[in-house]
N, C-alpha and C positions, 0 to 999 in steps of 0.2 A: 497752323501748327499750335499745339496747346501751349499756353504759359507754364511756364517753368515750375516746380513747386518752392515753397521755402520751408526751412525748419524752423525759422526765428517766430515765436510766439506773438500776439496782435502786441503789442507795446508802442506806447508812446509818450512824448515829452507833453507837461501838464503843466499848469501852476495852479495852486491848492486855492479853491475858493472859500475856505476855512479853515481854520488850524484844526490839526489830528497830529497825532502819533505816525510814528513810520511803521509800514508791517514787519520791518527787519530787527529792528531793534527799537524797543520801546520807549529808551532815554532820547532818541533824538524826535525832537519836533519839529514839526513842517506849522511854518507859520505863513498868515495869509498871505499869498500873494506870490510866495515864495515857489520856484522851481521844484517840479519833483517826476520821479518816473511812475506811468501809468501802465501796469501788467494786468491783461486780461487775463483770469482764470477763469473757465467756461462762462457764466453770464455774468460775474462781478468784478470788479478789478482792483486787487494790491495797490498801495502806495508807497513809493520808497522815496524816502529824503537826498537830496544830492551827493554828499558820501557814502553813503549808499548804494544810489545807484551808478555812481563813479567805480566801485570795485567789486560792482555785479557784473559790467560793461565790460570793465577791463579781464575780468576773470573769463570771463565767458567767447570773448575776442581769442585769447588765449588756446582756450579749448578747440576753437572751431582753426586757428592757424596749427596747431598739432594735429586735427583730426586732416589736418588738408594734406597737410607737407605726409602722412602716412601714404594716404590715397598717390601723391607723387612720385613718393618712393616706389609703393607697389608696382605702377603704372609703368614704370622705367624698365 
């Protein structure tokens, strides 16, 4: 049986091996060492600082429990 597919993009938890700027907003900075989220876009990948990617996570959680609970309802 094939595996199942997923819609969530390659992403993963990173800690910055140098300080940079967050791709999201440019005042907050990612210093070494420090946690941050890693988003693949085709061959290169965004960085987003922890508040950041705390209310990309949360947003996007969000989206996918409405998109579900639709498919529920219809389903019934």
């Amino acid at each position: 049986m094939p595996r199942p597919k997923s819609i969530i993009k390659r992403i993963e938890f990173d800690v910055a091996k140098k300080a940079h700027n967050c791709q999201h907003n440019k005042n907050h900075r990612i210093e070494r060492g420090e946690a941050r989220l890693k988003v693949w876009k085709e061959r290169s990948a965004e960085h987003y600082c922890s508040d950041c990617a705390l209310n990309i996570i949360s947003r996007d959680i969000s989206h996918l429990q409405l998109l579900a609970e639709k498919f529920k309802n219809n389903h019934d």
